[in-house]
C-alpha positions, 0 to 999 in steps of 0.5 A, spaced: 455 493 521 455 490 514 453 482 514 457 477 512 452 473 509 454 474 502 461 477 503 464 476 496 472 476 494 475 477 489 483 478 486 486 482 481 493 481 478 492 486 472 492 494 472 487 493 466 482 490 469 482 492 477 480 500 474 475 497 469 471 494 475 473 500 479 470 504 474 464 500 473 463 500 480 463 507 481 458 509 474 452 504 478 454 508 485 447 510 488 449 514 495 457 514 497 464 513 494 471 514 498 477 513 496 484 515 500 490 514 496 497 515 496 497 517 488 493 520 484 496 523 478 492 527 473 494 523 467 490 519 461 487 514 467 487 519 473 483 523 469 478 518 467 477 516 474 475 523 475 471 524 470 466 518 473 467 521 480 464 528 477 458 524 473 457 521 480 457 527 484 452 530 479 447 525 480 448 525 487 452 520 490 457 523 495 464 523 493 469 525 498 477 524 496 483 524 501 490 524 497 497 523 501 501 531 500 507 526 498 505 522 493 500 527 490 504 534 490 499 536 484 492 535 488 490 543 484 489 546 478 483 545 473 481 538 474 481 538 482 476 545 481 471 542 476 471 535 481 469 540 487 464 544 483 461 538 481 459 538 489 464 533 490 469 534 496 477 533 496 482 534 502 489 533 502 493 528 508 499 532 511 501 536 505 509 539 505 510 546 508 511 549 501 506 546 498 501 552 500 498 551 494 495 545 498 493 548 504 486 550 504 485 543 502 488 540 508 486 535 513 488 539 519 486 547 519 490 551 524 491 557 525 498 559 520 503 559 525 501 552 528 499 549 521 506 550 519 508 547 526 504 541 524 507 541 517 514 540 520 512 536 525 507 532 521 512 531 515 514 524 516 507 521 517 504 518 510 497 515 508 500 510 504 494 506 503 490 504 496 482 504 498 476 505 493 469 504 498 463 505 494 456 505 498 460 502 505 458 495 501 464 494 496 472 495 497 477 495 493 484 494 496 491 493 494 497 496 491 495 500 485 496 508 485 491 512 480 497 512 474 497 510 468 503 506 469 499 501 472 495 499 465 502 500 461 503 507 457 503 506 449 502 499 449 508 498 455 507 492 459 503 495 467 506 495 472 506 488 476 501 489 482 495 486 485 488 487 489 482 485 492 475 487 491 471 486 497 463 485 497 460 486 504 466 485 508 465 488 515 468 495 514 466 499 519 473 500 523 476 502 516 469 507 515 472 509 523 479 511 521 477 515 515 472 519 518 478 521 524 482 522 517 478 526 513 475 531 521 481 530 525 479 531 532 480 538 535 484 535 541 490 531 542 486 527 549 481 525 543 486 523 537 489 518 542 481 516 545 479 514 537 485 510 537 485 505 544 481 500 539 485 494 537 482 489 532 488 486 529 486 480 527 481 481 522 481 480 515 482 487 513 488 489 518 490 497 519 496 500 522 492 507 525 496 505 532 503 505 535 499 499 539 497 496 532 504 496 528 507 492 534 501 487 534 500 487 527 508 486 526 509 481 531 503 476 528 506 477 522 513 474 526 509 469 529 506 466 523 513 466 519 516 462 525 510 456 525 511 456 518 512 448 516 512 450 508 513 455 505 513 462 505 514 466 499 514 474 498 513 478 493 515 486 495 517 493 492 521 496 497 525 491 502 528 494 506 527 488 513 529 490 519 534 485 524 527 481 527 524 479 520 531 477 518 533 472 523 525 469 522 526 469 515 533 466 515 531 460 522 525 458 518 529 457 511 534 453 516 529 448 518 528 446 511 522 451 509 521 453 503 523 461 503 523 465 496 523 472 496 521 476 489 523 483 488 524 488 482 530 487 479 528 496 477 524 500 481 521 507 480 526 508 487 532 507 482 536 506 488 532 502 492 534 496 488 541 497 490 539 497 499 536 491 499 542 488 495 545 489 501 541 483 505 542 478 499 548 475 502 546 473 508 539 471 505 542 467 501 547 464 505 542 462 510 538 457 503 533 463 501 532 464 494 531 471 492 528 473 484 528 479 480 523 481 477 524 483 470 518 484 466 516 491 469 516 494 475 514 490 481 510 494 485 505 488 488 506 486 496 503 479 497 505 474 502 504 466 502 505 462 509 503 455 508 496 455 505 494 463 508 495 469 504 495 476 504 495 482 499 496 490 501 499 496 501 506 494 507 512 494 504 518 490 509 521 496 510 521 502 515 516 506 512 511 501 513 512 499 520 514 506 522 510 511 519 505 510 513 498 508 515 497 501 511 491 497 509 492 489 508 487 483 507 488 476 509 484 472 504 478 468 507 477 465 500 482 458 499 481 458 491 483 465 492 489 463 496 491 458 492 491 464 486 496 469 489 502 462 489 500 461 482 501 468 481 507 467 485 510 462 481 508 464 475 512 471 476 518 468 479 519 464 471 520 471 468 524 473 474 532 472 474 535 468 480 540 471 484 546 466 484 551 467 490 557 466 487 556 472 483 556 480 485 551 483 485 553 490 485 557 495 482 563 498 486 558 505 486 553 501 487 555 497 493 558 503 496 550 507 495 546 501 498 551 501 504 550 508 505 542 507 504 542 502 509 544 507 514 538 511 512 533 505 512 528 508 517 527 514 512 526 508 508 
């Protein structure tokens, strides 16, 4: 078990920066780097980083790479063959059935007519989780993709995000779940054993279970009922279901500083136009709501009164249904206090939603409301 003597946090809110200290950190690896990630796009960035992972690789530190087959369709071709040759190891999680090209790479090697089945059956369940573990001391967790939009293109402003490097936090659950990832078990008996373990409070915080989505959601519904001050949320897909509304709307009538900061455009181009939808009622019940304009929002943090947590959830369906997700409750208070600056700092170059103005178009409205109807896909 790693010690906590020295455990060591620290926050990112820059694209830039949080890849220049990943890739520092993967140039002084000695034995063992793991990544699991949604996206990892083959692009100006995304080459880079596997450039040093294939320096890595050759001077003999174990390199294993675990994409999701949804948000990584592109995991073949040249820079993937090189990767490997180098002795690094690569899968992917749950391609979809057409991606053949993938499926040598995949996590579950069936015989062909059951790995369709598992494909088909399989297709909703995402790994949506962003992780950078190098020699099981230093972790990186947030909301950043391997893309280049996330330190801006041809002098563009980056992507809004934020993430957290950990130093000699306790990783051993996290370390656990990869490796069921990465060898799934043979057995379905063996699949449900691994995951009977329920350790929903520690500061790095997984869903890898029906059991632990309900734990995790439910504290996170306790926490914004005892909130006294404030509770200020930043999402990239809003998507809440009825519970997460009455907690939110009954703590903003108990006087409750609610604020609640999404993007104004988003690379779902229609997403924006479902979480309108909620805007009325939020906004009726005293919560202030902020679109982002700067960039696409893509951070997820949440602020109760002095707690604060980063990750990879987003208040939607997906997160509390299907995806796998990696959160972090900050223990540091300086670290904290950073993410509500951030929050503040944000919210200055955002627009605030007025109640007394629409806030679709005809068509528009007419596309959210259909898209509400389809928001556990969401």
């Amino acid at each position: 078990m790693n010690s906590q003597a020295h455990y060591k946090e620290n926050v990112f809110n820059h694209g830039p920066d949080y890849f220049d200290a990943i890739l520092r950190d993967i140039d002084n690896a000695k034995k063992s780097i793991i990544i699991e990630i949604y996206a990892f796009k083959i692009d100006p960035l995304g080459k880079k980083i596997l450039k040093a992972l294939k320096d890595a690789s050759k001077r003999g530190v174990s390199v294993r790479v675990l994409v999701d087959g949804a948000g990584t369709p592109s995991w073949h071709g040249r820079y993937i063959n090189q990767l490997e040759a180098s002795g690094a190891q690569t899968k992917v999680f749950h391609p979809f059935p057409w991606q053949f090209w993938q499926w040598h790479r995949s996590v579950s090697q069936l015989p062909l007519l059951l790995r369709i089945f598992f494909f088909i059956t399989h297709v909703n369940s995402r790994t949506h989780r962003k992780i950078f573990i190098i020699d099981e001391k230093i972790t990186y967790i947030g909301s950043f993709n391997i893309d280049v939009r996330h330190i801006g293109i041809n002098g563009s402003r980056p992507w809004r995000d934020t993430g957290v490097r950990l130093e000699n936090a306790e990783i051993d659950l996290l370390l656990a779940t990869f490796e069921k990832l990465w060898h799934p078990p043979a057995r379905l008996r063996e699949r449900i054993q691994h995951f009977t373990t329920h350790r929903t409070y520690d500061s790095i915080r997984l869903n890898h279970n029906r059991q632990n989505r309900r734990n995790l959601y439910k504290y996170l519904l306790r926490r914004i009922a005892k909130s006294k001050k404030r509770i200020w949320i930043t999402n990239a897909y809003f998507v809440p279901n009825i519970f997460l509304l009455k907690k939110l709307k009954d703590a903003a009538k108990k006087g409750v500083d609610v604020r609640i900061l999404l993007p104004k455009y988003s690379d779902v181009p229609m997403m924006p136009w479902t979480s309108r939808t909620f805007y009325y009622g939020l906004l009726t019940a005293g919560i202030r709501i902020f679109e982002y304009r700067p960039s696409m929002l893509h951070a997820k943090t949440i602020v109760l009164d002095d707690r604060a947590y980063v990750g990879t959830s987003n208040l939607n369906h997906r997160s509390l249904l299907h995806d796998l997700e990696i959160d972090v409750s900050l223990k540091s208070p300086d670290n904290r206090a950073s993410i509500a600056k951030d929050f503040l700092r944000d919210i200055k170059e955002a627009d605030e939603v007025a109640i007394d103005r629409p806030h679709h178009r005809w068509y528009q409205r007419s596309v959210g409301r259909i898209l509400f109807y389809l928001r556990y896909l969401m």
